[in-house]
MMTF fields as JSON, N, C-alpha, C and O atoms, coordinates in Angstrom:
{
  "mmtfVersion": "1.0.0",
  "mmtfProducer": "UNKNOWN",
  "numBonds": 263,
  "numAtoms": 264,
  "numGroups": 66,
  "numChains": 1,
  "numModels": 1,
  "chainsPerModel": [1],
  "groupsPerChain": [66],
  "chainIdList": ["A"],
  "bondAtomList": [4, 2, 8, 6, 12, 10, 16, 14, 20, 18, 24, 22, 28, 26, 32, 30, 36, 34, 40, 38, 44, 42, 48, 46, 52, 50, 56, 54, 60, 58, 64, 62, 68, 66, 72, 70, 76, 74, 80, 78, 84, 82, 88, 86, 92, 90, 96, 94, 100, 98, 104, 102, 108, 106, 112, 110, 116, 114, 120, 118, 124, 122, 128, 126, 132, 130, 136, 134, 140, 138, 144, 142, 148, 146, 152, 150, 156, 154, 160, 158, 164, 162, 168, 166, 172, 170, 176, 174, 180, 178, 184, 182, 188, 186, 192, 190, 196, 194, 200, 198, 204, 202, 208, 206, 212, 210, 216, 214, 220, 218, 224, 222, 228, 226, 232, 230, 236, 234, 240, 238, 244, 242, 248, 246, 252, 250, 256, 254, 260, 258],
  "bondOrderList": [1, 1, 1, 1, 1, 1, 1, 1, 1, 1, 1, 1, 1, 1, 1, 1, 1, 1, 1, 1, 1, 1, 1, 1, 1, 1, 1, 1, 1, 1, 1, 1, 1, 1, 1, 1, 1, 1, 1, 1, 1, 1, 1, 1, 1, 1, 1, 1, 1, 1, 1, 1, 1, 1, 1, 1, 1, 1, 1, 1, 1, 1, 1, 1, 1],
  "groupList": [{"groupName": "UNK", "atomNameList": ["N", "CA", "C", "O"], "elementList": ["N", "C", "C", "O"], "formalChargeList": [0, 0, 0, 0], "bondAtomList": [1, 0, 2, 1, 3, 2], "bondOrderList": [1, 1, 2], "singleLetterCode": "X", "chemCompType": "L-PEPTIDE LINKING"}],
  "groupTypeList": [0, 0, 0, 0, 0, 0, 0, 0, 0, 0, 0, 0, 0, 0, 0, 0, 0, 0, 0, 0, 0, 0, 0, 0, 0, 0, 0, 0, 0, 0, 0, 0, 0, 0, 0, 0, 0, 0, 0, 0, 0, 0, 0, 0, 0, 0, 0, 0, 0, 0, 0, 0, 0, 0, 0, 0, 0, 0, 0, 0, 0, 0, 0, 0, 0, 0],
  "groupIdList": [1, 2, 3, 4, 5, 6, 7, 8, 9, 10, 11, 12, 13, 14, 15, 16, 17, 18, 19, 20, 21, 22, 23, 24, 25, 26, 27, 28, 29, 30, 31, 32, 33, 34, 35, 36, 37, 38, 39, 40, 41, 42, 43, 44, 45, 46, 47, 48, 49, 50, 51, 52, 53, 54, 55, 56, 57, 58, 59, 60, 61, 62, 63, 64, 65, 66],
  "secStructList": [7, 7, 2, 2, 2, 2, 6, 2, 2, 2, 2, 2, 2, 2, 2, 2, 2, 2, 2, 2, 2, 2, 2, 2, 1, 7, 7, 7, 7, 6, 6, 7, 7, 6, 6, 2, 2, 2, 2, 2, 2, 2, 2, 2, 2, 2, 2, 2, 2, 2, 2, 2, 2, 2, 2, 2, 2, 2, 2, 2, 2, 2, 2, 2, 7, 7],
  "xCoordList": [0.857, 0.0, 0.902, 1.748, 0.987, 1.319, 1.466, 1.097, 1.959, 1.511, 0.445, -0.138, -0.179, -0.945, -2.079, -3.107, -2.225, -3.354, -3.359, -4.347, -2.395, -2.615, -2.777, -3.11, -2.49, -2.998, -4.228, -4.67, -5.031, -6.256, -6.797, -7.979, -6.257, -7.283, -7.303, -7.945, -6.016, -5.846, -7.384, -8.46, -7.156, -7.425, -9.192, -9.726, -9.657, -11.143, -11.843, -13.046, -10.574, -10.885, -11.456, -12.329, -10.26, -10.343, -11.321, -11.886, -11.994, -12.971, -14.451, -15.48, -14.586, -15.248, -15.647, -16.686, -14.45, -14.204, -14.905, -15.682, -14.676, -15.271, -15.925, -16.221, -16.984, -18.082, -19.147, -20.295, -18.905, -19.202, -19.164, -20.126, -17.95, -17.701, -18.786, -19.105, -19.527, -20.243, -21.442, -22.301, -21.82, -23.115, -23.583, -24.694, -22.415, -22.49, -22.647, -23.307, -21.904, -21.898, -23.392, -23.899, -24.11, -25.467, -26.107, -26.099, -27.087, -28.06, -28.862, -28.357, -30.162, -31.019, -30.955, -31.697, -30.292, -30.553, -30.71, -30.945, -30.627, -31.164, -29.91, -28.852, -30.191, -29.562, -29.073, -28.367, -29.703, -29.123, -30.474, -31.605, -30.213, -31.867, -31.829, -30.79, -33.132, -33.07, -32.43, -32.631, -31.745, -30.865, -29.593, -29.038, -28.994, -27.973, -27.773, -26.905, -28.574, -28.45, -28.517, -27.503, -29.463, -29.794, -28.512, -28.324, -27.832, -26.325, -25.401, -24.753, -25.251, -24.501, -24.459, -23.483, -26.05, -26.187, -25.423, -24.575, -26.016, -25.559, -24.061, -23.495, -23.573, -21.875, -21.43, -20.755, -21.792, -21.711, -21.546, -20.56, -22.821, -23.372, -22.588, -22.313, -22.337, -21.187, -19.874, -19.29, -19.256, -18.069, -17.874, -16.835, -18.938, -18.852, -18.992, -18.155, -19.929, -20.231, -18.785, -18.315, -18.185, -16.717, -15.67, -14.999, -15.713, -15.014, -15.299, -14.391, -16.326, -17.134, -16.608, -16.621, -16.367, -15.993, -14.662, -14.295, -13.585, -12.445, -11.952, -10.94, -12.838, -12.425, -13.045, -12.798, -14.048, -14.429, -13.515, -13.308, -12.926, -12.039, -10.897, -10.342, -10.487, -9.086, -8.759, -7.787, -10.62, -11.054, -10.804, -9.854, -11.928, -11.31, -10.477, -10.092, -9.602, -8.08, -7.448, -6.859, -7.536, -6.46, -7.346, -6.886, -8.609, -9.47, -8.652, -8.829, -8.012, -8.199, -6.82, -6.723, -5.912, -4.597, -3.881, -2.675, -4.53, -3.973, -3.971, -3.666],
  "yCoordList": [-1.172, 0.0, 1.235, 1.146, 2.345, 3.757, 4.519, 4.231, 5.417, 6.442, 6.987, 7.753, 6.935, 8.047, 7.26, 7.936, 6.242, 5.272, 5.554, 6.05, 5.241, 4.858, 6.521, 6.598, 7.438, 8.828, 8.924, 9.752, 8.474, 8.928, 7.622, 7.731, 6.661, 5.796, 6.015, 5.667, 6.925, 7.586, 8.617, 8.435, 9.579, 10.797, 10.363, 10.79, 9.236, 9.041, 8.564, 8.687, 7.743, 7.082, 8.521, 8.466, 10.117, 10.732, 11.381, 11.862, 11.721, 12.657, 11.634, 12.297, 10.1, 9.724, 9.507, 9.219, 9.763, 10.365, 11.789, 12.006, 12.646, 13.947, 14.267, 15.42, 13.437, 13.698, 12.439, 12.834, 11.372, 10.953, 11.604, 11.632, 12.491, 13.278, 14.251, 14.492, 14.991, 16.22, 15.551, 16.426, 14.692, 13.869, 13.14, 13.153, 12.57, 12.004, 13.127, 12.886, 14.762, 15.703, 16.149, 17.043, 15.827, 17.275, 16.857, 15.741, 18.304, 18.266, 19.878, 20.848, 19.683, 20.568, 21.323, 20.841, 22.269, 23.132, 24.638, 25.215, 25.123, 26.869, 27.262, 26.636, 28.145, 28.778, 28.491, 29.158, 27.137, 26.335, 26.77, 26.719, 27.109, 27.298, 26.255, 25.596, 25.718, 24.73, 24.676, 23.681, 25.693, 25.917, 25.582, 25.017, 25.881, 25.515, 24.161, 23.598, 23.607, 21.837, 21.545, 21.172, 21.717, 21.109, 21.522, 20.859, 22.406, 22.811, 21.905, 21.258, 21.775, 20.829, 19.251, 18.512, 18.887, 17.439, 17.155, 16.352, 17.988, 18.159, 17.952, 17.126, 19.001, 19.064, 17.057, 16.258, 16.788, 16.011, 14.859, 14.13, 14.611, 13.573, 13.552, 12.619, 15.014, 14.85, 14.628, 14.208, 15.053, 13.964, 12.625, 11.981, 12.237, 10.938, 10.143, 9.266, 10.405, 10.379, 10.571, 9.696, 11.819, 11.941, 10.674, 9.982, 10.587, 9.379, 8.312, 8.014, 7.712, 6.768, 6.762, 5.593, 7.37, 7.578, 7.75, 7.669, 8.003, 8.121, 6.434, 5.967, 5.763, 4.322, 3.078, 1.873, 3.95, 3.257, 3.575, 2.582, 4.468, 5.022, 4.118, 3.516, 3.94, 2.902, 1.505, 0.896, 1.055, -0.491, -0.674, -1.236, -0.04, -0.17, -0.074, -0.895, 0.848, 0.593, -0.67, -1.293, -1.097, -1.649, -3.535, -4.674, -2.986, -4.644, -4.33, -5.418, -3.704, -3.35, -3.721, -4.07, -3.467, -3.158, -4.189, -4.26, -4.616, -5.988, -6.883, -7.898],
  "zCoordList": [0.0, 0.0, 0.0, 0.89, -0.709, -0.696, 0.366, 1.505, 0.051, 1.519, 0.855, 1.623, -0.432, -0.308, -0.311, -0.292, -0.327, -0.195, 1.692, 2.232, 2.307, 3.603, 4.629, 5.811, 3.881, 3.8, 3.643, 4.439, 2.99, 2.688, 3.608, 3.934, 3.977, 4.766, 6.495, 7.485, 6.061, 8.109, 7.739, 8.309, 6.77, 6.079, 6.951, 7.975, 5.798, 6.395, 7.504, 7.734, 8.49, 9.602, 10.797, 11.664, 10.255, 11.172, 10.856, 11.838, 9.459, 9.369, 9.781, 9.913, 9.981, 10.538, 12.235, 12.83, 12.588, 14.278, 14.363, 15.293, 13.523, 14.175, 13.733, 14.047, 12.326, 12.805, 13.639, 13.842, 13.987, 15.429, 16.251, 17.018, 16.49, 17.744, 18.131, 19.295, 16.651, 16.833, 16.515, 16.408, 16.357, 16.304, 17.84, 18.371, 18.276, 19.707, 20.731, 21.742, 20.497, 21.541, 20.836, 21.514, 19.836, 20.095, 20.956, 21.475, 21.287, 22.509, 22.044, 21.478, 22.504, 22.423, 23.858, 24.714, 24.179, 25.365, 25.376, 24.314, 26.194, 26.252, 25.071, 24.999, 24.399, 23.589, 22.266, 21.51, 22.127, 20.632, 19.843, 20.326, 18.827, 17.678, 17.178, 17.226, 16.445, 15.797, 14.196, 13.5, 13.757, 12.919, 12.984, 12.042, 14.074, 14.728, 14.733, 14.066, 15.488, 16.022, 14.123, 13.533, 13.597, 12.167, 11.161, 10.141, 11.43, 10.853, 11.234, 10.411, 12.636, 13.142, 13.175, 13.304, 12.993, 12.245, 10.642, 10.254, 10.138, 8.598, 8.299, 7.583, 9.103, 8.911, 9.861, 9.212, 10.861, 11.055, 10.438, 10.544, 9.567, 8.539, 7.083, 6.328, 7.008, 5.877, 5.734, 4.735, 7.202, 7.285, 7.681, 7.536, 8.195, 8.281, 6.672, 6.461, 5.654, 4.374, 3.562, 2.835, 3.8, 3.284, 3.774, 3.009, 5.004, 5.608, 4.686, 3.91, 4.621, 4.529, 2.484, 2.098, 1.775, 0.629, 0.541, -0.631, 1.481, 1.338, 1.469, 0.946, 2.213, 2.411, 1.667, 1.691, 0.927, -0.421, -1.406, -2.105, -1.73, -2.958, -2.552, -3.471, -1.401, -1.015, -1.287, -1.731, -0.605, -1.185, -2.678, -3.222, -3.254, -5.07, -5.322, -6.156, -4.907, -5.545, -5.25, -6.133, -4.026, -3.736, -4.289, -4.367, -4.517, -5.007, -6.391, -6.939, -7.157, -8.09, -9.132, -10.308, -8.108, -8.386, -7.008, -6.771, -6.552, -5.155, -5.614, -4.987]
}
């Protein structure tokens, strides 16, 4: 495997950590709008999605060329 293969498979493990991280920390309390929380799901959901595609792009390669 590459570094830049094993770059992009650190790359998605971590952008799937933080957004777990900000999915596991929401909470509805005094001062959050529901814009806010619904911003913060979103951004959440899309790095996990980015993650989640950085380690599909790795699989194929390496099904591909392994």
């Amino acid at each position: 495997m590459t570094l830049k293969l094993l770059s992009f498979w650190v790359f998605g493990g971590i952008l799937i950590a933080v957004g777990s991280w900000i999915l596991g920390h929401l909470e509805v309390n005094e001062g959050v709008s529901v814009l806010g929380y619904a911003f913060a799901f979103v951004i959440g959901l899309v790095l996990i999605l980015l993650g989640g595609l950085a380690w599909i792009n790795v699989s194929s390669f390496v099904s591909k060329h392994g």
